[in-house]
Each structure stands twice: as C-alpha cells, then as structure tokens.
N, C-alpha and C positions, 0 to 999 in steps of 0.2 A: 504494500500500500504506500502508493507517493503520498507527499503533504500536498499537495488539490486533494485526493481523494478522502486522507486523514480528516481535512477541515471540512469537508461534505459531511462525512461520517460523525463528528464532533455535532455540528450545527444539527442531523438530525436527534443526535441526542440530550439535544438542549441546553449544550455546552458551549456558550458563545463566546462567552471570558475569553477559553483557553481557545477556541479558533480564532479567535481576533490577536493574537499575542504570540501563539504558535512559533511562528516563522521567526520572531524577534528573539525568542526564548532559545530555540533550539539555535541558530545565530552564537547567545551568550556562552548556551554549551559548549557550546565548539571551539570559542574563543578562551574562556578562561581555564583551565574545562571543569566541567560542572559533574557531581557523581551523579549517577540516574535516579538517587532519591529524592537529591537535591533540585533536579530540574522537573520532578515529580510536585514538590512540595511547591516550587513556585507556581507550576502551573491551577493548581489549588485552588492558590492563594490568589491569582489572580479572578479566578472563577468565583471565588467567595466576594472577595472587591465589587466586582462586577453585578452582582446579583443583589449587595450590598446599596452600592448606589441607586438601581435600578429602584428599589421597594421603595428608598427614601423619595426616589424622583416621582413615584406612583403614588406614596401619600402625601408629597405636597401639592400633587396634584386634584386627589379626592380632597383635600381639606377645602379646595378653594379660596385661599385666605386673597382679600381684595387687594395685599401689597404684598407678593409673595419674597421681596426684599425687604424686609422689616426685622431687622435683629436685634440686640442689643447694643452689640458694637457700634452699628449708627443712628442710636438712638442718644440726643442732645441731654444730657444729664443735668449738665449745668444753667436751664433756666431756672431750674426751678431745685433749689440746692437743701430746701426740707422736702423733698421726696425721700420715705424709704424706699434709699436703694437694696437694702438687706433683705426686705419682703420680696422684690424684683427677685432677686436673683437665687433664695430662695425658691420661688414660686418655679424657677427656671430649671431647677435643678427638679423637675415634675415628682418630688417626695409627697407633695397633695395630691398628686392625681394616685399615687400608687396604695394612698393613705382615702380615697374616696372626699376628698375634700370638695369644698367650692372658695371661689375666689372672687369679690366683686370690686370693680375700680368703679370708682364716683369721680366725678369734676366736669366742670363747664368745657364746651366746645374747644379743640387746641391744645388740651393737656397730654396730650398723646398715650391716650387710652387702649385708640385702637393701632396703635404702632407696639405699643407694649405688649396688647394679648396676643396680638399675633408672632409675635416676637416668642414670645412664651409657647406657642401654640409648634412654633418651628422648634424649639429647644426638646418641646416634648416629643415629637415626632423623631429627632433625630437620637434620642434615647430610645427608638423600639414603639414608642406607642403610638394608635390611631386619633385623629383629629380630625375634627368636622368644624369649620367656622363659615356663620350666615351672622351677616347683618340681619335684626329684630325682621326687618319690611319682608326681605328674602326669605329667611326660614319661615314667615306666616304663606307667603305665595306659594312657597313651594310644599307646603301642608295642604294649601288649597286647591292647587294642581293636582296631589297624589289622591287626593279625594275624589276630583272629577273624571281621574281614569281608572279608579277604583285600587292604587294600590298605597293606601293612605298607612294599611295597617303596617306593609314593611317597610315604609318610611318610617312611621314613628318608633316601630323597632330599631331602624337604625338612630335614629334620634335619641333614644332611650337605653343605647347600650354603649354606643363608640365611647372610648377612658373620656377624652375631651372636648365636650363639647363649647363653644365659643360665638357667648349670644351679642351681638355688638351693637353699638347706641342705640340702645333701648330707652326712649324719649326722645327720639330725634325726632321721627314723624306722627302723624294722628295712625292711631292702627285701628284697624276692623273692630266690631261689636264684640268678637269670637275672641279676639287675642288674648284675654287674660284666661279664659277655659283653658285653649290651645295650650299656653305657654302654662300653665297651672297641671295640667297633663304633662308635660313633659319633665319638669320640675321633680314632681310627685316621682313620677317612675325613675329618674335618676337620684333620686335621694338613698345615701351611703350604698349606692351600685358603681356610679360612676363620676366624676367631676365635671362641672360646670363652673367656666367664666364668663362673667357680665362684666360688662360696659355699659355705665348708664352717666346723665347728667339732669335724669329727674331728678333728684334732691338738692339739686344746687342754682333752681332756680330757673331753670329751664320754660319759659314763657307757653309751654303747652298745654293744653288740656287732654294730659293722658291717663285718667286715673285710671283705666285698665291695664294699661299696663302699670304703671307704680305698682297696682293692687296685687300684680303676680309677684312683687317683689317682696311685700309684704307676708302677703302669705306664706313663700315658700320659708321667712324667717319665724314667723310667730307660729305654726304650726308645725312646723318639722324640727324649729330651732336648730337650723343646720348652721355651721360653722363659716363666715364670711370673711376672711381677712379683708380688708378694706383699706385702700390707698385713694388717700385723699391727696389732690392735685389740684394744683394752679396754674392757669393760662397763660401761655406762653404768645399770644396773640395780643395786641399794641387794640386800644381802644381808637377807632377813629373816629 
C-alpha cells in the first residue's frame, strides 16, 4: 500500500488528523529518525488535536454566542476598577457550572455584560462543556417557532438540560404575554440540574415596562432560593 492509497484508507476510517499530517510525519521519520512507536504516538496525537479542535469549533458553533470573539483577555477591565474581577474569573474557571450553580450580572446598558457571559460561556466550552447562548427576544422566538412545527418539546429538553445555558438582556425589549411562563418553565427545570446565566438591567433602572419578565427573575429567587452570584456594574458609556 502506497501513501495515496494509505490516506484513502485513513480518510475512510475516519482518521483525518493522521491523513492530513501523514506525508509530513513520515518526512520527520526519515529525517531525524524516528523509532516506529515514536512516529506511532505522534501520529495519535495529532489525530487526538484534530478531533480536539474540531468539537470545540462545533460547540462554538451550536452555542451561537452573538460575538463569538469575546474573551477575557479583550475584555477592558479598567473602566470600571470596582468590578469583581475574582467573581469573573472565578465564574471562568466553570466550578459553578460543575457545582449546578447560577450566575446573574445586573447593570445599565455598556457594562459589558454581554461580553463577559459570553466570554464565560467560551471559557466553559473550552473546558469540555456544552453551551447554549440566546438573547431573552431569540430564545422566546425560537420556543415559538419549535411550537408551530411541533417540536417545542425537544427544544425545551434541550433548553432544560445543556450544563450552560446563557439568557442575555433580559429587559432590553417588551416580551410577549407568555414570557414569564416560558422563561419560568425553563428556570424550574434547570434548577440544581444544570446552570444558568442572566444578563439583565431590569433593576437598575431600565425605562421599561417588563414586569414579566422581572417577574421570572423573581420567582426563580424567592421560590427555589437558588444561589445568584451577582456582579454589579457601571457604564462604561459617556452620557451625551
């Protein structure tokens, strides 16, 4: 068997890593030389990498996150210099999600709420875990979509079980009649199964008339007494 026919044979068995590297590898063998366990174990290890990157680039992909660059590293620390960063980075370190916790950020429009959870959202992802992030407006439509083609229920199974779910400005818009049910069902069913963070800037003032939703925020604290680390933030946006 030539190497054309090796990487045919490789690629049918699902082995892409080591066909795309193959020819490079065997190269190094020859060159340095390499014992046959040793050019065995690279080949692996490259297969492993590969297969590696692949899952992380397929769950940043299902998470959806609306600024799929949003890390920490270029997240601006310094406007606002009584932020806990120790809760950040913390939170980063996904020992709440693996502990079933929740997480809520409060502050006005510009405190980079939704740069932080999502930032958070990548950190958990790239430790192993799945993630799901909708904007409040989005995850209601897309509940309302799964309804009208009738596959509402394995949506909200998935809604209801991914480690992280990631509900973002929640008081941004007016929501539907339904929202605080919807979002009150979803709540319920990941309580101490799976972790939820919220972004919101209902309590700080937020000029809307949402008490449906506030009211799902309420709820899920006064009747489940679920555990909310809370990072209160200040606007990094110039009043004009």
């Amino acid at each position: 068997m030539n190497v054309i026919e090796l990487k045919r044979a490789l690629g049918q068995l699902r082995l892409g890593g080591i066909a795309a590297v193959l020819e490079a590898r065997l190269r190094q063998a020859q060159a340095e030389p390499m014992a046959p366990i040793d050019l065995i174990s690279c080949l692996v290890s490259d297969e492993l990498t590969r297969r590696g990157d692949r899952l992380l680039e397929r769950r940043r992909k299902e998470a959806q996150f609306r600024d799929p660059h949003a890390t920490l590293d270029n997240f601006d620390f310094n406007f606002n210099k009584k932020m806990n960063r120790s809760l950040i980075f913390d939170l980063a370190t996904a020992a709440f999600i693996a502990k079933h916790e929740d997480a809520l950020f409060l502050g006005p429009p510009g405190t980079g709420k939704s740069h932080l959870a999502q930032a958070i959202g990548l950190a958990a992802i790239q430790q192993g875990f799945r993630v799901v992030y909708r904007e409040t407006h989005t995850l209601l439509n897309d509940i309302a979509d799964a309804t009208l083609d009738g596959t509402r229920k394995q949506h909200m199974d998935l809604l209801a079980t991914v480690p992280l779910l990631i509900i973002d400005d929640l008081g941004m818009r007016k929501l539907p009649p339904t929202a605080a049910e919807e979002l009150l069902e979803i709540v319920m069913r990941r309580y101490e199964r799976a972790s939820t963070l919220l972004t919101s800037n209902r309590l700080c003032g937020a000029p809307h008339n949402l008490f449906n939703a506030e009211h799902i925020v309420m709820l899920s604290r006064q009747e489940t007494s679920a555990p909310f680390p809370q990072l209160a933030m200040q606007s990094s946006r110039r009043d004009r």
